[in-house]
N, C-alpha and C positions, 0 to 999 in steps of 0.2 A: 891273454886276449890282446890283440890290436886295439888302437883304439882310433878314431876318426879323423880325417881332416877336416875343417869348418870351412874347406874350398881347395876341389880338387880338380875340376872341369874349367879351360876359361872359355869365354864368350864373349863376344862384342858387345858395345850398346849402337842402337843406331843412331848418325849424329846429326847436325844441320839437316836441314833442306837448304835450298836456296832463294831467295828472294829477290824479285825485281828492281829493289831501291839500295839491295846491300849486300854484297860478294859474299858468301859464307861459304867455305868450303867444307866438303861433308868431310864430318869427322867421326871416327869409330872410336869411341874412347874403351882401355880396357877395362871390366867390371870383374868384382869377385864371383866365383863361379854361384849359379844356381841351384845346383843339385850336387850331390854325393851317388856316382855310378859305380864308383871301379869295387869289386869284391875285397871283402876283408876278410883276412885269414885270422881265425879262432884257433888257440891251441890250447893243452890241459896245462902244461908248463909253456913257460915263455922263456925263449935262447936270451943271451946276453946283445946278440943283434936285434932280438924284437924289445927289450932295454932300450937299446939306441933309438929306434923306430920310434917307440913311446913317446919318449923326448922329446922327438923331432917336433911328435906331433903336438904336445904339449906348447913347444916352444912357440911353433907358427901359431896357435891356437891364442898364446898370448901376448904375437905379437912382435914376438925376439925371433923375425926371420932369421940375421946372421947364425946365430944356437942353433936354428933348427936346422940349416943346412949343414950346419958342424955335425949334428945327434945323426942326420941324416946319412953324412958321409962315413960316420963310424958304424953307424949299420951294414950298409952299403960294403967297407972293409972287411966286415967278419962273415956279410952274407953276400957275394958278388951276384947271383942270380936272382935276387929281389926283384921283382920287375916292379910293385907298387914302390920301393922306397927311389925308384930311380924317377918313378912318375910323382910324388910328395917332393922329391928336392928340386925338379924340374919346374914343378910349379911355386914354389919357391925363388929356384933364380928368377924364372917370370914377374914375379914380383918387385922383386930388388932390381930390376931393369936387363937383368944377363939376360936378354934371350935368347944369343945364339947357346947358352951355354943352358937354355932351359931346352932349346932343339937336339942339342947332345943327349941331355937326359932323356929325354923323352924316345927318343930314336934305340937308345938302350935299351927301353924298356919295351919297344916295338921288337927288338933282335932277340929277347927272355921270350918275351908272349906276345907273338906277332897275332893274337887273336882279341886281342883287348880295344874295345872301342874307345875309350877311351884318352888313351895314349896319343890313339891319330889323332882324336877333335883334338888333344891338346897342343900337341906337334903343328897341326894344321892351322891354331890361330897364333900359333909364337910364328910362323913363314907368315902367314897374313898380314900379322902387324908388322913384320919385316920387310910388307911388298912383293914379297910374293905368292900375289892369287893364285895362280895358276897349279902349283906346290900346293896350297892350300886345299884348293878344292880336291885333288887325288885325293891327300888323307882322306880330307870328310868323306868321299864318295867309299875310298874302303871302311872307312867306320859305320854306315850305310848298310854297305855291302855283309858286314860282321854283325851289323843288329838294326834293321829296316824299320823298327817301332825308337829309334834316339832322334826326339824331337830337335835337340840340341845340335844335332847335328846338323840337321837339316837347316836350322835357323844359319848358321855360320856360314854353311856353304850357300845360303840367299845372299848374304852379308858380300863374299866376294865375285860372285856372279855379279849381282849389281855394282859393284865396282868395277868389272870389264866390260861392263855394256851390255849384260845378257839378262835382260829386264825381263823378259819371257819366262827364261829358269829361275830366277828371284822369283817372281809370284809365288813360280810350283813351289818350290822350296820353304819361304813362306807360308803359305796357307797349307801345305802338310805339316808343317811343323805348328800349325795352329790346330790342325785337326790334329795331330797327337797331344797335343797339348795345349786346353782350350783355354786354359788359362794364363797364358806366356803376354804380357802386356807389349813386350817387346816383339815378339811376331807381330803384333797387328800395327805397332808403329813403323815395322819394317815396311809391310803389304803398303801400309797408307803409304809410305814413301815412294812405294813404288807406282802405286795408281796413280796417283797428283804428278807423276811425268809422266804418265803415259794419259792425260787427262781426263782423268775418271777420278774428279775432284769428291764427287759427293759419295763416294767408295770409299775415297782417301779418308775426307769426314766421319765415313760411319767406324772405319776400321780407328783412326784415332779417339773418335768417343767410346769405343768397345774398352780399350787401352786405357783410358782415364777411370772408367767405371773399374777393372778390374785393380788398375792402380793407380787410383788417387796425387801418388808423389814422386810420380813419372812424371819428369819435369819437357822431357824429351817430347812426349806425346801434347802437352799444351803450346812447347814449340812449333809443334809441327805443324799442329792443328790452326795455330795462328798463322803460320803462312798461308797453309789453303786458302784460309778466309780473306785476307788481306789481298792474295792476287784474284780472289771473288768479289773484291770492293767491300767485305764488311768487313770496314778498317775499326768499327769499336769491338766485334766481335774480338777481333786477330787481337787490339789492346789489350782486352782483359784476359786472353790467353796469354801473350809476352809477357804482363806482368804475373800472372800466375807461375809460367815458369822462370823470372827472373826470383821470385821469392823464393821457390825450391830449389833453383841452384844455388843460392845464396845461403838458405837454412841445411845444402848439399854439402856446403864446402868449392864448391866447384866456380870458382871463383872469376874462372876465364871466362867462362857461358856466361856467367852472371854478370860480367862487363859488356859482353856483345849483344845480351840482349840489351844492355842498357842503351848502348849506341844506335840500337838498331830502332828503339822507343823513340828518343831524341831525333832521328833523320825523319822515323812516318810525322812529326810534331810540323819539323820542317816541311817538310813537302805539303802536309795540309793545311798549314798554317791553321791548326790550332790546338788548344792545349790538353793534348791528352793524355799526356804522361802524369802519372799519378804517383809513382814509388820515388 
């Protein structure tokens, strides 16, 4: 028997908004995948390659990426038409920062089983993160095209449409990937980003508190949600969201948000000359 990866899919998070008093450039930071798609193969005995595979996946599981892409490559050696063990190391080097070298793997494993959705979302956000959207969106749109209910897909490719200016396909994108999946906290902070430029502020609002409600420690979405407010004038509202999520990016690890909210607390203090910074 196979046994699982604890993150095989990757996806963006969505990053800043912008705000009138403080340059923030949006940022996509990469996160551990959400879900587990790709098929696992079950056998009665297990090859000396699905040995290796094991490993791999052991190792990533606990953390010793370098191992697992060693377990992985010795798989890979004894079974070259693997298509998941090319898509497990790929997301792998992803991790450890290769990512042209997670777009090799992945492309591999697109050349074995050009039918696998998930290969493309993978392939599709290692170019993303690389810059290029464009590349991007094709995968997504074949991974789409191979299985039209992958909400995940759909989110990624909102993710770089809005990045090209194509705010119109962001929504669709978006809000389908929320109607297949109504529970994606990160869809509706996508949508609210999108509405709050297109100024459909109190959409932006409802879709960031949909986001908060379904997750609490989505720090992202009391971000966000504080800027609407803050360019709405309710500058105590927009505080106690910045500090809300300066605390989770801080209890996040995330250490760089957790400075720029801080900056960002300190300049609304200045500009209204008064004291409302409380963290």
């Amino acid at each position: 028997m196979r046994l699982k990866l604890s993150g095989q899919v990757l996806t963006g998070v969505v990053g800043f908004c912008g705000i009138a008093i403080l340059t923030l450039t949006t940022s996509v930071v990469p996160a551990n995948a959400k879900q587990i798609t790709s098929p696992r193969i079950e056998q009665a005995a297990t090859t000396k390659a699905d040995d290796f595979y094991n490993q791999g996946v052991n190792k990533y599981n606990q953390g010793d990426l370098e191992g697992a892409i060693a377990a992985f490559s010795a798989a890979i050696g004894l079974d070259p038409n693997d298509a998941i063990a090319y898509v497990n190391r790929g997301y792998t080097r992803y991790d450890l920062g290769d990512k042209q070298g997670a777009i090799e793997d992945f492309t591999a494993a697109i050349r074995l089983n050009p039918r696998d959705p998930v290969a493309y979302v993978n392939r599709g956000y290692s170019r993303y993160d690389l810059g290029n959207s464009q590349s991007a969106i094709q995968d997504y749109n074949r991974a789409i095209n191979l299985d039209p209910s992958y909400a995940l897909a759909y989110y990624n490719r909102g993710l770089a449409r809005n990045d090209l200016g194509d705010k119109k396909g962001a929504l669709e994108d978006y809000s389908t990937a929320i109607r297949l999946n109504p529970n994606d906290a990160l869809a509706y902070v996508g949508r609210g980003n999108v509405r709050d430029e297109q100024g459909d502020h109190k959409g932006a609002i409802e879709d960031y508190n949909q986001a908060v409600r379904l997750n609490p420690n989505e720090a992202f979405a009391y971000y966000n949600r504080g800027v609407t407010r803050y360019n709405q004038a309710d500058y105590f509202g927009a505080i106690e969201d910045f500090e809300k999520a300066a605390d989770l990016f801080l209890r996040q690890g995330n250490t760089t948000q957790y400075q720029q909210v801080l900056e960002l607390l300190t300049k609304i203090e200045q500009q209204t000359g008064e004291t409302l910074v409380s963290i």
